[in-house]
N, C-alpha and C positions, 0 to 999 in steps of 0.2 A: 569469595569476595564480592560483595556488593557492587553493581553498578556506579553507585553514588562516591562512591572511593574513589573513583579517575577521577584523575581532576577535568574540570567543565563543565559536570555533567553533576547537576544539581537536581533536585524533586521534581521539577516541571520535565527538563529533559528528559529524566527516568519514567517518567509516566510517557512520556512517546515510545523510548525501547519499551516498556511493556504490553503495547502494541503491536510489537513484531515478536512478543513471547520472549523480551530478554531483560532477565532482571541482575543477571552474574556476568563477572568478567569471564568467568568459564563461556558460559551461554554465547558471548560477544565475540570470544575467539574462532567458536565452529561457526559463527554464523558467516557463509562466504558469499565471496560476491556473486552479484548476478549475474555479469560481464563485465569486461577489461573494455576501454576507449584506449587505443592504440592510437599516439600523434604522429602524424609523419611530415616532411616539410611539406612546406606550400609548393603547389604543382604551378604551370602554365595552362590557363584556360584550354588553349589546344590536347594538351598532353592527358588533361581531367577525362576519363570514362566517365559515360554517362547511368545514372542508376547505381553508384557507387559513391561512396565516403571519401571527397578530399578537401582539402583544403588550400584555399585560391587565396593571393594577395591582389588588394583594388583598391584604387580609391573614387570615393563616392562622387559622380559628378553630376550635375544636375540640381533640381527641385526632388524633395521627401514630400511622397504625395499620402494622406490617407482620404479615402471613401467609405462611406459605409452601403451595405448593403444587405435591404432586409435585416439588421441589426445586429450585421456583424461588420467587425473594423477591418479593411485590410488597408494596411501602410506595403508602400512600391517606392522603389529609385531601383537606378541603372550603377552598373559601377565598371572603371575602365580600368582590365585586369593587366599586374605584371606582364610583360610579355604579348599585350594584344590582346583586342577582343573584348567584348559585352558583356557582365553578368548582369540576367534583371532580378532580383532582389524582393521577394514578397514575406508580410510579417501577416499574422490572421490576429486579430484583439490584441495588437502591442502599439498603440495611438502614440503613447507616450515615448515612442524611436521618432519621434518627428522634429523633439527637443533635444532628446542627451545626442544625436549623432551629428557630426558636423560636415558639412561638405570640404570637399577636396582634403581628405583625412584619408589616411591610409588604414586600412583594417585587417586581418584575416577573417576571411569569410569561410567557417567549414562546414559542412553539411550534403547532402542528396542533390546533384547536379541531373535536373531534367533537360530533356531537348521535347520542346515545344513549340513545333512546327521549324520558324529558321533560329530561334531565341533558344540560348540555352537561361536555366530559371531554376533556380535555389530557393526553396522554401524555410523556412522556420530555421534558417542558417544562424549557426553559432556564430558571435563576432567576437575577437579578440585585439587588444594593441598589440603592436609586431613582436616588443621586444617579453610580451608577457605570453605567448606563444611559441617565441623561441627556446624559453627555458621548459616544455615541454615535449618538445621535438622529440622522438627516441623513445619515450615512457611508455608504459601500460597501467593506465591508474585502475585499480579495480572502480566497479561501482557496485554499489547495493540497492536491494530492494528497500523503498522509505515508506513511512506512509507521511500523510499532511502535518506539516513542522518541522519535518528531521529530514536534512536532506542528506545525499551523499556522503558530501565533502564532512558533516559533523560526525560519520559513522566512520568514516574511514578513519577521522582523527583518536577518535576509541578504540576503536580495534590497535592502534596504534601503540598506543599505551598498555590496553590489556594484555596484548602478544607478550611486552618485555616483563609484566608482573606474575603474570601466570606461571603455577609451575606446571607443567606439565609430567603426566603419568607415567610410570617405566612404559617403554612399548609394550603391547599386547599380545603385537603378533611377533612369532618366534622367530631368533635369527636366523633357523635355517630355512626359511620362508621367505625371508626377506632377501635372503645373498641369492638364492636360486632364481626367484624373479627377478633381480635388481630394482628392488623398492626403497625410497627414502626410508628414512625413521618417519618417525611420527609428527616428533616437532619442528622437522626442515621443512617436510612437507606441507604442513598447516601455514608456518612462514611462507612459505614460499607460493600457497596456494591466495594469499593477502597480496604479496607486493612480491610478485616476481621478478627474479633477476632479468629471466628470458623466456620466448616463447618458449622454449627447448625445457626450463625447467619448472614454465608451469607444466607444460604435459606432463614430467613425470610428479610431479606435485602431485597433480589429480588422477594420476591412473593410481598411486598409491592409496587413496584416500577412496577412491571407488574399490578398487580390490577390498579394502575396510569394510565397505554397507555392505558389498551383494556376502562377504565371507560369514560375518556376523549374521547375515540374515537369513541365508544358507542354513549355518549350525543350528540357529532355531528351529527351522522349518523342520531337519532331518530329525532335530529332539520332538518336536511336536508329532512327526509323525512314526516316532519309535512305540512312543504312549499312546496315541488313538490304536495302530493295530492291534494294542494288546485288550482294546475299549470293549469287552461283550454287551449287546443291545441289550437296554433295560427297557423300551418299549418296542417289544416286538410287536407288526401289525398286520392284521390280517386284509387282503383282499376285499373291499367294499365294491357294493352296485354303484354309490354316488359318482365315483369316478367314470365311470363305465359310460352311463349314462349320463353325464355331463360331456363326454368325447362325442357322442352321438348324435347329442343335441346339438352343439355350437352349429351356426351357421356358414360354417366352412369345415373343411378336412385339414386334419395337424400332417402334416408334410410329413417325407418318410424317416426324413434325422428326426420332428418330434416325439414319434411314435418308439424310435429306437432309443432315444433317450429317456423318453418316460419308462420304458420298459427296467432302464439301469436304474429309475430312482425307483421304482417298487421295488425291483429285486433287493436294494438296498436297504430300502425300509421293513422288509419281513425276512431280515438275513440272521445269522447271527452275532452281525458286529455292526457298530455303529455307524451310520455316513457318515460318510467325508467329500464331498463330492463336488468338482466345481463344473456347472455349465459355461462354455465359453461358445459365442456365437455375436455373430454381425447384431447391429442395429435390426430391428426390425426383423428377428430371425426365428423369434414367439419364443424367448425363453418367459416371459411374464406366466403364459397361461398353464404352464409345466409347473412354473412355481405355485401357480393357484391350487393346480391338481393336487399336489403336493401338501399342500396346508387343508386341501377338503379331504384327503386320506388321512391324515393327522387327527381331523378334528369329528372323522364318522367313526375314530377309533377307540374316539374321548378322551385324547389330549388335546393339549395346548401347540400350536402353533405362530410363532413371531416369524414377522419380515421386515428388517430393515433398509430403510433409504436415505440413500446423502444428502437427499433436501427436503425442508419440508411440503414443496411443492405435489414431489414424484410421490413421498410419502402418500397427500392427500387422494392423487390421482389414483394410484392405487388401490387405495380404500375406495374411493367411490366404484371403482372398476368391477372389485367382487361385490363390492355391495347391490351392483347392478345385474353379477350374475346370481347370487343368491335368490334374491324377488323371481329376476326373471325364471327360473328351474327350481326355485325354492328346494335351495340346499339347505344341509343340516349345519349354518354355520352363523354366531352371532360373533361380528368383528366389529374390533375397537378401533378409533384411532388416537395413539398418542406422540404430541408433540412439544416442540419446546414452548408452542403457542397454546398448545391447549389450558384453557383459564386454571386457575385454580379450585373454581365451584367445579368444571368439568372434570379435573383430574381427581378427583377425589373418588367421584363416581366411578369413574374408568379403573383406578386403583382396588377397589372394591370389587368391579366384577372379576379383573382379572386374578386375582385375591383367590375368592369363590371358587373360580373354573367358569363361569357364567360366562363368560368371555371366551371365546373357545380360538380367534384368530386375534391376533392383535398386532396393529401397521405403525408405522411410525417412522422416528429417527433413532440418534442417539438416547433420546428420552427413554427407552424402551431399554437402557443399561443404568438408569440412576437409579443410586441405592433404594431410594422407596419402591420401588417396583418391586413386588412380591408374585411370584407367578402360583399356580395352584398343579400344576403338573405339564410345564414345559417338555417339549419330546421334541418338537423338529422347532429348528435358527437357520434363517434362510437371509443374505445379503445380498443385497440389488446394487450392480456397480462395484462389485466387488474392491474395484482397483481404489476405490474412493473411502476406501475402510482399514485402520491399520488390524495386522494380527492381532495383535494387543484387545481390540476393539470386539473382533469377531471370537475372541477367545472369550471375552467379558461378557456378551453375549449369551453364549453354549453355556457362561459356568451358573446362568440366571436357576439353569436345571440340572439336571444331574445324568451326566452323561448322552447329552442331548444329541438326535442327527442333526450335520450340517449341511446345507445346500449353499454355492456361493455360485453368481454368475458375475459373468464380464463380458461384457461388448468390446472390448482388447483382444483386435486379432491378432494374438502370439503364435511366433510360430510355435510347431508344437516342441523342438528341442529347446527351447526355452522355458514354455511349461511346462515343462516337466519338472527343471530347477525352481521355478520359483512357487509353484505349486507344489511343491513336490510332498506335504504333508496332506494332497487331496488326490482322488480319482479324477481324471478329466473326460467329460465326458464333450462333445462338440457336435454344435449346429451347422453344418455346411449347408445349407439347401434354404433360400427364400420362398416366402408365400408365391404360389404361382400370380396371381392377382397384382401385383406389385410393377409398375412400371419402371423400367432403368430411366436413371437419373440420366440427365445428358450433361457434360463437362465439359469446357474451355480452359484451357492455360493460355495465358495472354500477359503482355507486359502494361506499364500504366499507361499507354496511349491509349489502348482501350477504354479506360474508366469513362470518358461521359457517354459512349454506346453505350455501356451498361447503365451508367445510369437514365438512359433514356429507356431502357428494356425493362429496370427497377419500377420506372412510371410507367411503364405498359402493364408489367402485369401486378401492380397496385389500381390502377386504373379498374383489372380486369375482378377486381376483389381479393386479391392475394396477400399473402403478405412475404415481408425479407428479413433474412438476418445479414447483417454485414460484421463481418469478425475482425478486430484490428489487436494486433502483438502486444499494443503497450496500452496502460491503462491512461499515462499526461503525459504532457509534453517535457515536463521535467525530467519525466525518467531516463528518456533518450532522443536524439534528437532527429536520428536519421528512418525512427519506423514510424508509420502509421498509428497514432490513439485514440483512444476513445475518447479524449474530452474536445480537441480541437476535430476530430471528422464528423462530430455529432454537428458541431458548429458550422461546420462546413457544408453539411449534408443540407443543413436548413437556409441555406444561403442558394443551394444549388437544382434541388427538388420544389418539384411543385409545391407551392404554399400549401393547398390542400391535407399533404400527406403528413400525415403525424406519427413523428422522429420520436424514437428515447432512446435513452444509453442504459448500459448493463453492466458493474463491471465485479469484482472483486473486492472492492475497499469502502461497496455499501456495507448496510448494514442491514443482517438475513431479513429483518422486515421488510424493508424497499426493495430488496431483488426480490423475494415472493411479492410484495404488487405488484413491480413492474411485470414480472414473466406470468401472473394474474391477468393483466391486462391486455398482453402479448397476447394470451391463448384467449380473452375473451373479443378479439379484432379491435380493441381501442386504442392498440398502435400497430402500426402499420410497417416502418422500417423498424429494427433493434438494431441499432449500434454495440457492438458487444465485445468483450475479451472471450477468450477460450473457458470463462466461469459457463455457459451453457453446452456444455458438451455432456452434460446431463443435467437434462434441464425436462421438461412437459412435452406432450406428446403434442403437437399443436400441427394439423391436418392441413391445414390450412397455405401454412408459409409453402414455397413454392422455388424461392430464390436462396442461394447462400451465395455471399461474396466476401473472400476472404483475402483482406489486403499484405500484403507482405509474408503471400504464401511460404515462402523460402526458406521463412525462419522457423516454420514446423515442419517436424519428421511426418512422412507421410502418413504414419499409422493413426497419429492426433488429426492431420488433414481429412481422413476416410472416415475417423470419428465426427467430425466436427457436419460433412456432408450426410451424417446421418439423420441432423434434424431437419433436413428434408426428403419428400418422398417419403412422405405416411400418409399420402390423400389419395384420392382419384386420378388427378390432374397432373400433368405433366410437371415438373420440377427440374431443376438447372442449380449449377455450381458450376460458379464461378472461379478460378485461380489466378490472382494479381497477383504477377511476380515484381519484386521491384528490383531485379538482378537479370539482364539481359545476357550474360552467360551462357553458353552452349548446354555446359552438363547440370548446370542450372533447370532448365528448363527442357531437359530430356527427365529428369529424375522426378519433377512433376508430369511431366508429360505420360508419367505410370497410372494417377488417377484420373488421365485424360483417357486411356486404354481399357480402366479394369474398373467395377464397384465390388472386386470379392477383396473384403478385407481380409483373407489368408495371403489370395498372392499379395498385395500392396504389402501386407507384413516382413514378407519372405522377400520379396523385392527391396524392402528399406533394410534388412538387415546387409544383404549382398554391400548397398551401395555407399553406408558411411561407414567410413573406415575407424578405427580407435584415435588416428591421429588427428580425428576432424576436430577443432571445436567449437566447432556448429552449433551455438548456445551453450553455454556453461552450464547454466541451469539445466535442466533436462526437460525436453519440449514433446515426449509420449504422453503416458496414462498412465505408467508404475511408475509413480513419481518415489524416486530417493529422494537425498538431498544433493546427490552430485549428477550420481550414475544415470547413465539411459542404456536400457538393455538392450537397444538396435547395437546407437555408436558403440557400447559397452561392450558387443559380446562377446567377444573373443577375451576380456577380461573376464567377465562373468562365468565363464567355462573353466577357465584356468583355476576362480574360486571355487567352483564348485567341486574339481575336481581333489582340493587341497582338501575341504571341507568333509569327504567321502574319504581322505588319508586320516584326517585327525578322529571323525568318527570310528573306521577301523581299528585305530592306534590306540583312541582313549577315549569312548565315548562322554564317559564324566569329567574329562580334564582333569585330571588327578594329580598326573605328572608335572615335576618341577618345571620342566618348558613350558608348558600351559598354565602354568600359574597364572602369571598377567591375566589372560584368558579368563580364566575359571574366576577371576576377582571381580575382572569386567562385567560380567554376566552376573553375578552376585551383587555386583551394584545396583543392578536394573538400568545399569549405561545407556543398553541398547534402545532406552527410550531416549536417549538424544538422538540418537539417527534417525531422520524422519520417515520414520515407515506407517506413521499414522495416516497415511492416504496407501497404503499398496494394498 
């Protein structure tokens, strides 16, 4: 059923869902919320924790002042709360609160109560009339991700409607699956994972629906890798000098996990079966120059060689990288690069050599799986960022040749009883060991009282020629009102920082042109701060930045935290991370307190699974790097384990689902369902 069928939701609206990739009422019902806004009553000033969500009754007393500053508006009043006591009240570009609000009005004020100095201070606080707040009292209203147009409230009203027209499918998963774990159905769970009765029955909403992704995506993995074992190598390859002497040459020694790993991808590539292979290792741990080794054995062998990459940024980088080492040791290698920018005059050309074979490396993005891509004798597909690539993608890839080897790495420090599962149709092979050259990062966890030290230290070492990235949870203010975003701290930033320093934002709902200039411009020093979401956690290698400050550390699992502290420390110079907690919490800020102790992204892995539990819901969305659409395999794992192990029953049982209980099953996967699950980033 058509979008366009609910009623409201006319051509213009439909063209905003098809911006979030939803054009079916099907599409509308899986799409779930981001996070729940849970109402609770108005507190007393006193009784309000500070660095915490509540909601204060006050009425407004005084003069509504705005100023501007450096050409940003901030509107201030005082307001004198139920119960006693001061709230002071700041709005950042909303000029126009100085007319609609009235003095001596009573309002609900909800939002993030700071204590600033003796003043307790509410920023970008929600206001509501009393009695249109009270009928909210008790709720969990989901919210969703929008983009510019569509907001919440119009999404939620869709899903509304589509929920009661939709039919939904016999379950898939079998009932004795379901009674021994105690799992919803299908359709309670999706209900209920919309508009919950109770916290009680969203959890098990969403444990059922996660049991769903990792099970489903389990049984692929174990089928994908029932077929490669039996895959015999069509390009067997012999041992070359190039390689040899390329090790020899580089101006530094490959540490002793490179050397042991490189060792498993030759054995691999002159075996008698196909790779499979994934390296997993920290930032900064040299799987790149393995992967180089790798494409120059390939390509002294007189095959073809692909790498791809999830931007086209890291793409180009790449390309220039070997292109650099080619010249310089004048290897036997002519690489291309294709991308979604590569012109038209240019892709034609590149199309042709790689056509030829003339082309013997070729880098890129997803460009490198569009149909006109014709390869002349592909043997090795190699994925950069693995985690950023669905199966689906890296399958489409290998199938460019014919029975191609695969290399996949990940800077995802999983533990390894997880990789195992979700790898589990590759060998693992892992980097534990950093370049010795490498300075540790040094790390604070701190609450927001810290923020103008830092940012007096942000101007020190801008001052000193450096540069920062500052990471904030939300992309606007619209989206939520109690974290940190990119569009009002950019404003802020420039309000607060020396006029000198030149501020940009970065976030997710550009458009892939303007993130490659801006993170163009980042790595070329013509900006200074980057204001950013978690879209740069694979992003340019840029030497330079020195700073990362990541505001409402809290709301990411630590494994995305130690990722995110990877885009610093890749220079000479000392380097700092920062952790802004905005949750003064004891276990709070011990559980960060881990990347205050460690930079080995195993422990911090191993550490983050110990410490969220399945009952947390610590972000609905899942805030890792194997992004599902529900599931997080930290909070997850103990679910994840349970599927796996169900998954290793059904495949013993019926490897082709054959049987009448797998029916559902075998139909599911016969649809190609499993591409609604978003596993196109795992």
């Amino acid at each position: 059923m058509e979008i366009t069928s609910l009623k409201g939701i006319g051509e213009k609206t439909a063209g905003l869902f098809r911006k979030l990739e939803i054009t079916t009422a099907e599409e509308l019902v899986y799409y779930y919320p981001r996070d729940y806004e849970y109402f609770q009553a108005p507190v007393d000033l006193q009784e309000a924790g500070t660095e915490e969500i509540v909601a204060v009754s006050g009425r407004i007393r005084g003069n509504i002042a705005t100023r501007q500053i450096r050409g940003l508006s901030i509107t201030s009043f005082e307001v004198d709360c139920a119960g006693g006591g001061i709230l002071h009240m700041t709005y950042f570009n909303m000029p126009y609160l100085k007319k609609s609000l009235k003095r001596d009005t009573v309002y609900i004020f909800r939002g993030l109560i700071q204590q600033k100095g003796k003043r307790n201070v509410m920023e970008q606080g929600r206001m509501y009339k009393p009695e249109e707040y009270g009928k909210m009292v008790g709720r969990m209203l989901p919210r969703y991700s929008t983009t510019k147009g569509l907001s919440s409230n119009v999404i939620t009203k869709a899903v509304r409607q589509a929920i009661d027209v939709f039919s939904f499918p016999k379950d898939y998963l079998p009932v004795q699956i379901r009674e021994k774990e105690g799992l919803y159905d299908l359709e309670h769970a999706v209900r209920q994972m919309h508009f919950p009765d109770s916290r009680e029955s969203l959890v098990r909403a969403r444990e059922r629906l996660v049991f769903d992704e990792f099970l489903l995506f389990i049984l692929m993995v174990r089928r994908m890798r029932e077929d490669n074992e039996k895959t015999e190598n069509r390009h067997p390859m012999i041992e070359v000098a190039d390689t040899g002497r390329l090790v020899e040459a580089l101006p530094y020694r490959l540490t002793g996990a490179q050397q042991k790993v490189w060792e498993e991808i030759r054995r691999d590539l002159t075996s008698d079966h196909t790779m499979n292979r994934l390296i997993q290792g920290d930032v900064g741990s040299g799987k790149t120059i393995l992967a180089f080794l790798a494409l120059l054995m390939c390509a002294a062998n007189g095959c073809q060689g692909a790498m791809m990459a999830p931007t086209e940024v890291l793409a180009a980088q790449h390309y220039e990288s070997l292109l650099q080492l080619k010249q310089q040791y004048h290897l036997p290698l002519k690489p291309v690069l294709l991308t979604g920018s590569t012109s038209a005059k240019e892709r034609k050309v590149i199309y042709a050599q790689i056509e030829s074979g003339e082309a013997n490396v070729i880098l890129g993005t997803h460009a490198l799986i569009q149909e006109k891509v014709s390869y002349h004798d592909l043997a090795l597909v190699i994925t950069d960022e693995q985690h950023r690539f669905g199966v689906k993608q890296r399958e489409n890839l290998a199938k460019k040749g014919e029975d191609v080897h695969v290399l996949v790495m990940s800077a995802t420090p999983i533990p390894r009883t997880l990789a195992i599962i979700l790898y589990g149709d590759l060998h693992i092979s892992v980097l534990d060991e950093l370049p010795a050259n490498r300075l540790p990062i040094k790390n604070c966890v701190v609450n927001t009282s810290y923020r103008e030290t830092a940012y007096r230290f942000i101007e020190k070492e801008v001052a000193a020629g450096r540069q920062v990235y500052v990471i904030c949870p939300m992309v606007e203010e619209s989206e939520t009102q109690e974290l940190e975003n990119v569009v009002s701290y950019t404003a802020r930033l420039k309000g607060t920082l020396a006029p000198s320093i030149q501020i940009a934002s970065l976030h997710g709902k550009m458009k892939a042109a303007e993130k490659n200039r801006i993170m163009e411009a980042f790595a070329a020093r013509q900006i200074d701060v980057l204001v950013s979401t978690t879209v740069i956690e694979v992003g340019i290698n840029v030497p330079n930045a020195t700073v990362m400050m990541v505001e409402n550390a809290e709301r990411f699992g630590l494994a995305q935290l130690h990722q995110l502290r990877g885009r610093v420390g890749r220079g000479d110079a000392q380097s700092y991370c920062i952790f802004m907690s905005g949750s003064p919490k004891p276990e709070t800020m011990a559980r960060l307190k881990i990347l205050n102790d460690s930079n080995d992204g195993f422990y911090i892995a191993s550490q983050d699974l110990k410490l969220r539990g399945p009952g947390d819901l610590f972000g609905i969305r899942q805030s890792g790097d194997l992004r599902f659409r529900l599931g997080d395999i930290y909070q997850d794992a103990g679910i994840l384990q349970r599927a796996s192990e169900w998954a290793d029953r059904i495949m013993d049982e019926d490897s082709s689902l054959a049987g009448e209980q797998f029916a559902p099953l075998r139909e599911y996967f016969e649809r190609a369902a499993i591409n609604e699950v978003d596993f196109r980033t795992i």
